[in-house]
SELUMRO-825578 format. One record per residue (C-alpha): residue number from 0; x, y, z; chain. Coordinates in steps of 0.001 Angstrom, whole numbers, plus 500000, padded with zeros to 6 digits. Layout:
// residues N
ATOM    nr     east    north       up   kette
ATOM   NUM        X        Y        Z       A
...
***
This chain:
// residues 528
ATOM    nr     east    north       up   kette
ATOM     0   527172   500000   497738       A
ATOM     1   525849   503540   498441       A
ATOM     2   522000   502346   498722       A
ATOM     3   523309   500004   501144       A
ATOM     4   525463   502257   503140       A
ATOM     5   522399   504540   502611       A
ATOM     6   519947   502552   504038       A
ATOM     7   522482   501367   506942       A
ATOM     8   522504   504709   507921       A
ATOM     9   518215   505002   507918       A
ATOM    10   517587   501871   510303       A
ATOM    11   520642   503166   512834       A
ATOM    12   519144   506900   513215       A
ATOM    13   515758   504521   513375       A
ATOM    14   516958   502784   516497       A
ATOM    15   518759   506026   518148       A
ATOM    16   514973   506772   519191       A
ATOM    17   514062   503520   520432       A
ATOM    18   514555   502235   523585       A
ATOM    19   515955   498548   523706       A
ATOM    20   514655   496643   526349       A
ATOM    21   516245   493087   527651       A
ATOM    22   514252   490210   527301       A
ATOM    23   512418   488854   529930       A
ATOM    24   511204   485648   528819       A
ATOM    25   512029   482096   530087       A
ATOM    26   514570   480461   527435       A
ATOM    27   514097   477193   526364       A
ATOM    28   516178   474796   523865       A
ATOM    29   514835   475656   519947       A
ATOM    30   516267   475931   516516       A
ATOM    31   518484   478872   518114       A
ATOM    32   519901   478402   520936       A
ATOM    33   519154   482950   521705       A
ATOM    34   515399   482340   520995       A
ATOM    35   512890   482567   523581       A
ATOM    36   509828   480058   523654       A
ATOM    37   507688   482970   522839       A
ATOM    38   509798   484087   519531       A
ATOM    39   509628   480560   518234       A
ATOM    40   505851   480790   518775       A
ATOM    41   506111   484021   516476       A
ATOM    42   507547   482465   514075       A
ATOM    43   504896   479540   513900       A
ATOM    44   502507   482548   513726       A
ATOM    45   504073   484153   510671       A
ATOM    46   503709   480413   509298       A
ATOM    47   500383   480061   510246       A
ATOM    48   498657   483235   509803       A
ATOM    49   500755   486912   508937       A
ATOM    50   502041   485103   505544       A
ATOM    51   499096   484363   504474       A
ATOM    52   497403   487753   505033       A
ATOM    53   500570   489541   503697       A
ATOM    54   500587   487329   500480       A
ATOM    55   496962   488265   499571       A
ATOM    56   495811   486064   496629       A
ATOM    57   499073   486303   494705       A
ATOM    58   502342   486078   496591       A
ATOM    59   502627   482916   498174       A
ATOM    60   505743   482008   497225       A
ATOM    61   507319   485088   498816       A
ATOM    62   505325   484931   502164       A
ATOM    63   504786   481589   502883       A
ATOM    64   507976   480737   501418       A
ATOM    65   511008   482651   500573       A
ATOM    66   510365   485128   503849       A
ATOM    67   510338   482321   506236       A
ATOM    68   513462   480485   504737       A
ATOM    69   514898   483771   505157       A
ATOM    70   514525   484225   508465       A
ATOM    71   516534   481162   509340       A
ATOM    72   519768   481884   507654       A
ATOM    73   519634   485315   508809       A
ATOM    74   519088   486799   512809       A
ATOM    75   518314   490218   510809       A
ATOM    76   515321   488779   509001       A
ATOM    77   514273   486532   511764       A
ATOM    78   514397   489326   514541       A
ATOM    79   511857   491783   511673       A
ATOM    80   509717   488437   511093       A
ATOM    81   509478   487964   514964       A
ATOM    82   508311   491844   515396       A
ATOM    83   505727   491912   512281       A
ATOM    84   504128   488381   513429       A
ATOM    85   503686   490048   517042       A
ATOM    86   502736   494029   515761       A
ATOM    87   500096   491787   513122       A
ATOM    88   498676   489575   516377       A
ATOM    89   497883   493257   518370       A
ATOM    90   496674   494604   515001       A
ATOM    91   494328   491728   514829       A
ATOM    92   493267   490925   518654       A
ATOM    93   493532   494349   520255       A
ATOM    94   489665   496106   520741       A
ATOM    95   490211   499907   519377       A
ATOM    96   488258   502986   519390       A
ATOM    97   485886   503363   516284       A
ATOM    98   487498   505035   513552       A
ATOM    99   491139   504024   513658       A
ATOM   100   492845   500950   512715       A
ATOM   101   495781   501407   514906       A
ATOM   102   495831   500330   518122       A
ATOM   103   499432   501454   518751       A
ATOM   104   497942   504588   518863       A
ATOM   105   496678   503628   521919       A
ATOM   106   499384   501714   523400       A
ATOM   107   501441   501972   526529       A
ATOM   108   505572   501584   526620       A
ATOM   109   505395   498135   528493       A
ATOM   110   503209   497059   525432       A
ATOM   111   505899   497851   522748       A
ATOM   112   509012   495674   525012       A
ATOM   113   508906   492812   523027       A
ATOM   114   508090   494373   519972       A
ATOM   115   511116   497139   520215       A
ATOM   116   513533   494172   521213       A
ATOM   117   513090   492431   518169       A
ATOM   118   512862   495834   516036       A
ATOM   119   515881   496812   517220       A
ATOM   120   517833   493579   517242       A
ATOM   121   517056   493349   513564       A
ATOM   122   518447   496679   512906       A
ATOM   123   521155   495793   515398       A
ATOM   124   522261   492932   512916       A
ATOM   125   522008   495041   509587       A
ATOM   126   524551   497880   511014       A
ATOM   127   526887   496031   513778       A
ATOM   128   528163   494331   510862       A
ATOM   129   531828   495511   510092       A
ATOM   130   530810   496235   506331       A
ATOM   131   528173   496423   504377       A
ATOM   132   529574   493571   501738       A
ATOM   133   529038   490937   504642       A
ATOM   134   525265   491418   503929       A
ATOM   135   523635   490098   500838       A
ATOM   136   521365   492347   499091       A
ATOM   137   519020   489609   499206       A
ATOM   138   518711   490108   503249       A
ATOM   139   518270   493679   502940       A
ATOM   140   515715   493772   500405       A
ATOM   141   513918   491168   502629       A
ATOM   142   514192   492868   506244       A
ATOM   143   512890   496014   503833       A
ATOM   144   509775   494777   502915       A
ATOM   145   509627   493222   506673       A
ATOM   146   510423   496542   508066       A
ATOM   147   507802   497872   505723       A
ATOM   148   505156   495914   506512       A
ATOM   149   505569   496250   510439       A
ATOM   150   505234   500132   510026       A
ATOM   151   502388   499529   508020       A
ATOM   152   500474   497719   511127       A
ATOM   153   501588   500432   513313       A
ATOM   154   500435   503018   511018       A
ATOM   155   503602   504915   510713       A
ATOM   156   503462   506322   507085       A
ATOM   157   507412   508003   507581       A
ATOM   158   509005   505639   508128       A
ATOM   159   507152   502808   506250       A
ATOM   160   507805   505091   503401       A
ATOM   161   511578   505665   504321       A
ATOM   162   511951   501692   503860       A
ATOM   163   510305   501619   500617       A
ATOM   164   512283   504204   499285       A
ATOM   165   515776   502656   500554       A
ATOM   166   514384   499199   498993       A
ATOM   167   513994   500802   495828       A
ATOM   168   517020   501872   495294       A
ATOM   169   518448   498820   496543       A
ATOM   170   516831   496905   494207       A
ATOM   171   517891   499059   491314       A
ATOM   172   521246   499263   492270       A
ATOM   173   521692   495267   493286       A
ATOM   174   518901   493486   490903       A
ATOM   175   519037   493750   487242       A
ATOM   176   516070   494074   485970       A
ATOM   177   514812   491586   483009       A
ATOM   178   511778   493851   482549       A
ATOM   179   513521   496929   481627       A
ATOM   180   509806   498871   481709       A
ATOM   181   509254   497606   485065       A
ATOM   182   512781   498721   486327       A
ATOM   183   511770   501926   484680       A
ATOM   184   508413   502226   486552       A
ATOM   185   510373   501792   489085       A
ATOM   186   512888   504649   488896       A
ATOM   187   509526   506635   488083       A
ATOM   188   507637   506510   491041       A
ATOM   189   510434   506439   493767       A
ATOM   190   509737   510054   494690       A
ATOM   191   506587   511729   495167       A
ATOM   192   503303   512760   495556       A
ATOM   193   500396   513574   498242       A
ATOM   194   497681   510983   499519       A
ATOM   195   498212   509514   502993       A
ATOM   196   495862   508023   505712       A
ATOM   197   497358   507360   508733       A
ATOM   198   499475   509044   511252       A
ATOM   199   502853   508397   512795       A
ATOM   200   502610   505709   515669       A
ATOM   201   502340   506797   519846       A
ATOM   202   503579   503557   520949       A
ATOM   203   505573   505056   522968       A
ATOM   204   503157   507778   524501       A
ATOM   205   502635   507314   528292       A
ATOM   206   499453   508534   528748       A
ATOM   207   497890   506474   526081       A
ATOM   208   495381   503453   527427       A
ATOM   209   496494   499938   528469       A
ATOM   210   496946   497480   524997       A
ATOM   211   495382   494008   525434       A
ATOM   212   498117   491273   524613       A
ATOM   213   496580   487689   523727       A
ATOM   214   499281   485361   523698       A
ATOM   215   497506   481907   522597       A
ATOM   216   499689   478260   522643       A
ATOM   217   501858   477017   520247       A
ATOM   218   499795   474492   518060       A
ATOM   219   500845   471352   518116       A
ATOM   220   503021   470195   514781       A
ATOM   221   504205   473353   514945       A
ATOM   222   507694   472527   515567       A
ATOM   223   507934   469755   513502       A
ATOM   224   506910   471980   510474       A
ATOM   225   509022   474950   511270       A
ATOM   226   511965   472425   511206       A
ATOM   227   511238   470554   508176       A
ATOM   228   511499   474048   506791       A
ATOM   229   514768   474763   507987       A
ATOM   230   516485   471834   507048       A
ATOM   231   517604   473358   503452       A
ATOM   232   518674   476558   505429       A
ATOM   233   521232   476923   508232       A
ATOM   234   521770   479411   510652       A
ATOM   235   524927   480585   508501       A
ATOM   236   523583   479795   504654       A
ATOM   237   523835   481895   502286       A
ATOM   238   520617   482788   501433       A
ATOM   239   519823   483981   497714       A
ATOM   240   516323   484883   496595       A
ATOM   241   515583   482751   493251       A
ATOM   242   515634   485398   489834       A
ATOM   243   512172   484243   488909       A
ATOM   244   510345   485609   492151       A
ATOM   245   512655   488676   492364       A
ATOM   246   511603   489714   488843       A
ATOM   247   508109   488541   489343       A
ATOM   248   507370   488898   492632       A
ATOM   249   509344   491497   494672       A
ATOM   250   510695   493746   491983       A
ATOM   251   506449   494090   491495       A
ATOM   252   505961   494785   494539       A
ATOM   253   507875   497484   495454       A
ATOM   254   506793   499385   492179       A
ATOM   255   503061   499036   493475       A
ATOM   256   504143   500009   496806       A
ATOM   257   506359   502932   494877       A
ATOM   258   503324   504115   493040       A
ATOM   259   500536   504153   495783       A
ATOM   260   502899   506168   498183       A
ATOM   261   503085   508590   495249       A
ATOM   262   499736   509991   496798       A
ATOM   263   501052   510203   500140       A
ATOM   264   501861   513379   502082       A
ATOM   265   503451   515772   499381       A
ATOM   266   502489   518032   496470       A
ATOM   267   500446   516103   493784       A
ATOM   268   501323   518272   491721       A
ATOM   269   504438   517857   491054       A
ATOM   270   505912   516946   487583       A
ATOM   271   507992   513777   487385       A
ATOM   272   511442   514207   485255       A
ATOM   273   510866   510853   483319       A
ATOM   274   508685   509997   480062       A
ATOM   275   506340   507047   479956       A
ATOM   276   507291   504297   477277       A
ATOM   277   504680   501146   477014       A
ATOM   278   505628   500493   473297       A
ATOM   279   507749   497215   473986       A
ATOM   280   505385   496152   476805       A
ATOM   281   503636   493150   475191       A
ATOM   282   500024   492166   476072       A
ATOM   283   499232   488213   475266       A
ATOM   284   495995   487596   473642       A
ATOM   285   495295   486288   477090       A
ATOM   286   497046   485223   480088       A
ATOM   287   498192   482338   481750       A
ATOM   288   497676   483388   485483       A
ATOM   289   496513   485526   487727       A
ATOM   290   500563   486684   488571       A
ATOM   291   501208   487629   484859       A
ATOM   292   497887   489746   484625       A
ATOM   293   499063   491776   487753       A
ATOM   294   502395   492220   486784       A
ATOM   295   501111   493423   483606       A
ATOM   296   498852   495867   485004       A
ATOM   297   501651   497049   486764       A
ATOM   298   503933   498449   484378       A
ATOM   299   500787   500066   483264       A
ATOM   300   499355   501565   486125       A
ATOM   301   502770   503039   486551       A
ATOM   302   502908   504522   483591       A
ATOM   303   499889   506003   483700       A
ATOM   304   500044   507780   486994       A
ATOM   305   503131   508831   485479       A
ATOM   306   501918   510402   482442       A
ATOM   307   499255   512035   485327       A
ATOM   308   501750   513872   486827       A
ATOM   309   503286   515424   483948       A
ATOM   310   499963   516790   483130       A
ATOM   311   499354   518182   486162       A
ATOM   312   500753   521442   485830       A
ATOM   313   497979   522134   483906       A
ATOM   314   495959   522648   486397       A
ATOM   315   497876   526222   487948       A
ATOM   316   499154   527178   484184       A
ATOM   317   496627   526564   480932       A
ATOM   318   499535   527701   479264       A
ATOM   319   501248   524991   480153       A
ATOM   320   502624   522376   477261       A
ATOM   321   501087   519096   477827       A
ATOM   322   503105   515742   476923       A
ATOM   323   502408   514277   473390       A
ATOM   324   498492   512746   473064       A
ATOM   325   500254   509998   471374       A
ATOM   326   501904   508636   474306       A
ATOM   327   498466   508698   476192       A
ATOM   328   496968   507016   472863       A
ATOM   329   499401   504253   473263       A
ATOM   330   499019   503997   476766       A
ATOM   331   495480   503492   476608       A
ATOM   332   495824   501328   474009       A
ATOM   333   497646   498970   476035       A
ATOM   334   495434   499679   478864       A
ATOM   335   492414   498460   476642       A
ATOM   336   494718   495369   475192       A
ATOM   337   495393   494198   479216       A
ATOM   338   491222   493997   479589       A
ATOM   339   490426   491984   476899       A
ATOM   340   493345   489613   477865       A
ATOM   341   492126   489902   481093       A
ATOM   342   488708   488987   480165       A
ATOM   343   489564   485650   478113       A
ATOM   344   491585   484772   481324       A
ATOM   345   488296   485069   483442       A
ATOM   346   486315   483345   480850       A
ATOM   347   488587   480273   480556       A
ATOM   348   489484   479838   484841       A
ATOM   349   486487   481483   486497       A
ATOM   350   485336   477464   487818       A
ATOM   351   488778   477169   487929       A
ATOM   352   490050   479758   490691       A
ATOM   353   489708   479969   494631       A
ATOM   354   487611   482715   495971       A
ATOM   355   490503   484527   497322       A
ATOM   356   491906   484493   493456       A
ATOM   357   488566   485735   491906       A
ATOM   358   488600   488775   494782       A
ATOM   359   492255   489444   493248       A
ATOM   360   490862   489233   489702       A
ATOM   361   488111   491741   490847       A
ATOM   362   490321   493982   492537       A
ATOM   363   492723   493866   489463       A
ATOM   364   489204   495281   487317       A
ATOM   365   488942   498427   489871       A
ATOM   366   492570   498937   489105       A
ATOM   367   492160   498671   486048       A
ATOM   368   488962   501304   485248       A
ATOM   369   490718   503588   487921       A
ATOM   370   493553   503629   485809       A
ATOM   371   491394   504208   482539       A
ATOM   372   489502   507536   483953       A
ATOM   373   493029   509215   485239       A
ATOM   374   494547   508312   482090       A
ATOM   375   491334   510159   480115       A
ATOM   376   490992   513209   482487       A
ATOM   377   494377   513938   482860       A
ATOM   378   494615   517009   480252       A
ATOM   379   491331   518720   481833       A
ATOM   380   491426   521198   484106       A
ATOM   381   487618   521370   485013       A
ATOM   382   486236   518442   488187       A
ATOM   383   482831   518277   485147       A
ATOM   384   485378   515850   483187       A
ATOM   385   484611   513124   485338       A
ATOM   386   480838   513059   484534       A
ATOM   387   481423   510989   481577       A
ATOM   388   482709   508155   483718       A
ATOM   389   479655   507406   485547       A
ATOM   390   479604   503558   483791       A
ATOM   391   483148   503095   485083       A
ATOM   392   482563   504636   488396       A
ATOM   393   479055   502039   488606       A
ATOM   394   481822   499244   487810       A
ATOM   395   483967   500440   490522       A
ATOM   396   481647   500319   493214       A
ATOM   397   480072   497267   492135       A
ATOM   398   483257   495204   491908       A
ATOM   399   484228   496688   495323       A
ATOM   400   481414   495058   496360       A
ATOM   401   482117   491744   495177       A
ATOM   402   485373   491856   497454       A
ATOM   403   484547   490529   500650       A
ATOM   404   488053   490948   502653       A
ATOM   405   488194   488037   505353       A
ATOM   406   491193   489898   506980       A
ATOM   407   491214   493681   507961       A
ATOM   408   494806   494127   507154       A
ATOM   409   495887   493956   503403       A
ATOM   410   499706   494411   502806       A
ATOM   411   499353   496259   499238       A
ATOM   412   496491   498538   497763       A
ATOM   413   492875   496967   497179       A
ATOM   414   489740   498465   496671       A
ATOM   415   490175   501304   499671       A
ATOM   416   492029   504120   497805       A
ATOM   417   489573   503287   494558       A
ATOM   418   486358   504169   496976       A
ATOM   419   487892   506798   498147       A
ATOM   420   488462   508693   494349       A
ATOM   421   485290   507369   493100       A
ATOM   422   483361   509160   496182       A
ATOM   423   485878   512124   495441       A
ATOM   424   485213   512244   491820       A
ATOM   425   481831   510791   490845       A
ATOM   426   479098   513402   491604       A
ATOM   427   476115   510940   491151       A
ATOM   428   474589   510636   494250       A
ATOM   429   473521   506757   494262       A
ATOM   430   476970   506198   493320       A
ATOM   431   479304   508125   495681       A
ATOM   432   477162   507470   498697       A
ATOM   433   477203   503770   498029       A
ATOM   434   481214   504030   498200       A
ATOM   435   480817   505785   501151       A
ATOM   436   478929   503275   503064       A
ATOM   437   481248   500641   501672       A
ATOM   438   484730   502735   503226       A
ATOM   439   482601   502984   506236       A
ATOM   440   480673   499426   506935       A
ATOM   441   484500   497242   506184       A
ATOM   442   486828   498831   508703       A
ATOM   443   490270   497476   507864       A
ATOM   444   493682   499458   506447       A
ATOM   445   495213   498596   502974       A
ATOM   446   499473   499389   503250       A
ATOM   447   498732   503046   503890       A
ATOM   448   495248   503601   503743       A
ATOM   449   492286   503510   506925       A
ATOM   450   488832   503033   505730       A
ATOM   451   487702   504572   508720       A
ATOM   452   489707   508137   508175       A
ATOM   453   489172   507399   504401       A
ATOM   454   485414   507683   504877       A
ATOM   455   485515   510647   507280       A
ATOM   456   487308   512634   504842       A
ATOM   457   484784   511788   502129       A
ATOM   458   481880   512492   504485       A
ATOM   459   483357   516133   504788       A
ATOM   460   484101   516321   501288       A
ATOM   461   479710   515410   500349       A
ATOM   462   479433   518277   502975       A
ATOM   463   481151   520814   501153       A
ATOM   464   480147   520384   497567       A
ATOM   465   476742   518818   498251       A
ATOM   466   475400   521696   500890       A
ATOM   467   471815   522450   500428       A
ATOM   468   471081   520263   498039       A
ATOM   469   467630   517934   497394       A
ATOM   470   468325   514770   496094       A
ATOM   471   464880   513105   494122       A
ATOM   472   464839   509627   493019       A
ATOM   473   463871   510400   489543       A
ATOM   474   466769   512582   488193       A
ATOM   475   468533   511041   485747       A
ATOM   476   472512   511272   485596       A
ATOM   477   472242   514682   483547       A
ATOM   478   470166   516097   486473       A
ATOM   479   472190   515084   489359       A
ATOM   480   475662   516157   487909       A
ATOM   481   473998   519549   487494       A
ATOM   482   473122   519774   490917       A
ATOM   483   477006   520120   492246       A
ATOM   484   478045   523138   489976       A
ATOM   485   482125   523665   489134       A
ATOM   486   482466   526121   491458       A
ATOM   487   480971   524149   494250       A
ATOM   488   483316   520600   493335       A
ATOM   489   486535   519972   495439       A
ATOM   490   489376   518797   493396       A
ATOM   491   491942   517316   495265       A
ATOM   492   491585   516183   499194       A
ATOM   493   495105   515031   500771       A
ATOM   494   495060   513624   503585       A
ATOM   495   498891   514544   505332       A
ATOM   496   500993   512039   507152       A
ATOM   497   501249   514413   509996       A
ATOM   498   500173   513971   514185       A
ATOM   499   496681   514409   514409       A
ATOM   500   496149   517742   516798       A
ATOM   501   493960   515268   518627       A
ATOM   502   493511   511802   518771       A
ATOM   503   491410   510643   515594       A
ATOM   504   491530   514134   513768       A
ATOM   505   494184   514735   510933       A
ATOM   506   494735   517533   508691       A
ATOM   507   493317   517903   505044       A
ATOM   508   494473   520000   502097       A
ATOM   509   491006   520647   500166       A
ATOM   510   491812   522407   496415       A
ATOM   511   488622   524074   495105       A
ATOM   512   487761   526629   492387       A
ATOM   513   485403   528835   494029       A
ATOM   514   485342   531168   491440       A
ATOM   515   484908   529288   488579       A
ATOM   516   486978   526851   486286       A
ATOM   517   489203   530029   485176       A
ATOM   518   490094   531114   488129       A
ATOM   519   493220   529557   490181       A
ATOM   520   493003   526568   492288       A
ATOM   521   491563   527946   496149       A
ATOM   522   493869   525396   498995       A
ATOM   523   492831   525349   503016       A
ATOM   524   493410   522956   505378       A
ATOM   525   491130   521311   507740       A
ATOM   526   491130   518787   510812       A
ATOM   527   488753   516170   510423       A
***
């Protein structure tokens, strides 16, 4: 009840600041007799093209499925679906200026109406109701991840973040978990940390440039499938989301969503209150789908950027008492467990999957190395620690570039924030610079995270530690880590969820240690 009345009370100061502007479009007779032609043709749009793009190559059942059902027992979820199909069409259509992935950015008022009508009528039917008990945790959690993804395209990080945290405690409060670690993962990265990419949306700036709207024809069948799949739902059903995709699916998702907005916008180093525990996670010898590898991975991930944090006050204080090696030992353990599963998996489906599953399986390999380096730097205090990681940082940029994205929107994290850490932390020249080019040649924003302010910030980061330096073709990995000394090696860039002073610039918080590794940590920012 109280992250319900909690949440109530985010989306109604949410819609105190918009503007709600009447609908202007031409009625005709649909599946609701309220809806517009145009909304229905959203709909058919989320059908046709936002569910797959938000399901990636794993969540299909939730997209193309569950979220669609949704949306006709309830006008909350239908009214967010209707405003995430239409934000997702500009996102996709609208010609932007190089280096941002936001055309709202750019946007005039009379090119947000019809996407603040539906906004707003969604929230409108979360809080008019009388009490919160009339809504089913089901809908909430639904128009959450809706809401979510809609800031996402508009690259709001507040309020996108906001959601996620409301969701989470939704879920904890409303779902029982039957993964007790996961529900603990959870709990552990609801909070936290410093890494964000975007800026809040000026959609409704008035001196920003004219958006182009496309608005192409309903296709034909159309209607016939969007009612075949209403015919289990009504406009009054109950509508309950099935245990097996909450637990596997959405409960998931919000602790990936949890964890990667741990490096968004505050302190990284800050401690978490909470102890990692993997030791009743079990690993099968190897697994039977692409879902149970990721879900897997998960728990771990989570854990380890967990066990990160607590370390981090090591960094300030090398007095400071780190957490038992014997949790790391057992987290790695599991960490090396999960790739050799992983690895039988490949080896028994590779002729077996669809090329959008094998860029998953690749993606979940960057994960999975990334996750293997923080987890084996964590108790150093000195940037040279990551020189004995070139082989994983090779593996990271070569897998990236085995992931050809066909869409330039990606709803969770993929290979973006990866390219950006291994240009941060790998000093190899080849190396870096190759992830680099790869954040700046595939313009498109995972949740979060813009390749194209991604890349700029890397591009200032080479400048700083890699000033007046000669790079020869013949050095070998011993030679070229030499050549960017401690003292000269930025540890941390964050990248603050804040209004750029002018359009495309955004402030950075660079760490350094400019007067050697004993010496405290040096922090400036910088608009870049």
């Amino acid at each position: 009840m109280a992250a319900s009345l909690a949440y109530l009370a985010d989306v109604k100061r949410s819609a105190a600041v918009r503007t709600l502007i009447p609908a202007v479009l031409k009625t005709v007779p649909s599946l609701f007799p309220d809806s517009a032609a145009e909304d229905f043709r959203y709909l058919d749009f989320f059908r046709s093209r936002s569910a797959k793009v938000l399901a990636g190559y794993c969540d299909a059942p939730l997209w193309n499925e569950l979220v669609l059902q949704a949306s006709f027992a309830d006008p909350a979820v239908r009214h967010a679906l209707v405003a995430v199909s239409y934000t997702h069409e500009q996102f996709e259509s609208a010609v932007v200026p190089q280096g941002n992935m936001s055309p709202y950015l750019h946007a005039k008022p009379a090119d947000c109406a019809f996407l603040l009508k539906h906004y707003n009528k969604a929230i409108k039917a979360l809080v008019s109701r009388s009490h919160p008990n009339l809504i089913s945790h089901e809908v909430m959690v639904v128009t959450c991840l809706l809401f979510i993804a809609l800031e996402y395209f508009l690259g709001n990080p507040q309020s996108a973040l906001m959601h996620l945290a409301n969701g989470v405690q939704i879920l904890r409060q409303y779902r029982p978990f039957e993964n007790k670690k996961l529900g603990r993962s959870l709990q552990s990265c609801a909070g936290s940390t410093r890494l964000s990419v975007a800026s809040p949306p000026k959609c409704c700036s008035r001196d920003s440039p004219n958006l182009p709207v496309i608005v192409p024809h309903l296709k034909k069948g159309s209607a016939d499938a969007l009612s075949n799949l209403s015919t289990s739902l009504s406009t009054t059903s109950t509508f309950q989301i099935p245990s097996s995709i909450a637990n596997d699916v959405i409960s998931p998702i919000f602790s990936r969503l949890s964890m990667l907005s741990s490096f968004f916008g505050q302190d990284l180093r800050k401690p978490l209150l909470e102890d990692c525990d993997v030791s009743s996670l079990s690993i099968p010898e190897h697994f039977s789908s692409i879902l149970e590898a990721r879900n897997a991975l998960t728990t771990l991930l989570t854990q380890t950027f967990a066990f990160h944090r607590l370390c981090i006050p090591v960094h300030n204080d090398p007095s400071y008492v780190l957490p038992p090696k014997a949790t790391r030992a057992e987290i790695q353990n599991k960490l090396d467990q999960w790739g050799s599963s992983f690895s039988l998996f490949l080896s028994f489906n590779l002729t077996k999957l669809p090329l959008s599953t094998l860029r998953g399986a690749s993606i979940l390999q960057v994960h999975h190395r990334i996750a293997s380096i923080f987890l084996g730097t964590c108790y150093e205090r000195e940037e040279v620690s990551f020189d004995a990681y070139l082989k994983d940082f090779e593996a990271i940029v070569a897998l990236s570039e085995n992931v050809v994205e066909e869409n330039n929107f990606s709803f969770e994290m993929g290979t973006i924030p990866p390219l950006f850490w291994t240009a941060l932390r790998c000093r190899h020249h080849v190396v870096r610079h190759k992830a680099l080019n790869l954040l700046k040649h595939s313009p498109r924003r995972e949740s979060l995270w813009d390749s194209a302010l991604a890349s700029r910030v890397v591009q200032r980061i080479f400048e700083i530690e890699e000033a007046g330096l000669v790079w020869k073709d013949d050095y070998n990995p011993a030679q070229a880590f030499q050549l960017v000394p401690e003292e000269k090696r930025v540890h941390d860039a964050g990248i603050y969820p804040c209004s750029p002073k002018e359009l495309g610039e955004h402030p950075v918080g660079i760490l350094m240690r400019p007067g050697g590794p004993e010496t405290p940590l040096f922090h400036w920012f910088e608009y870049v």
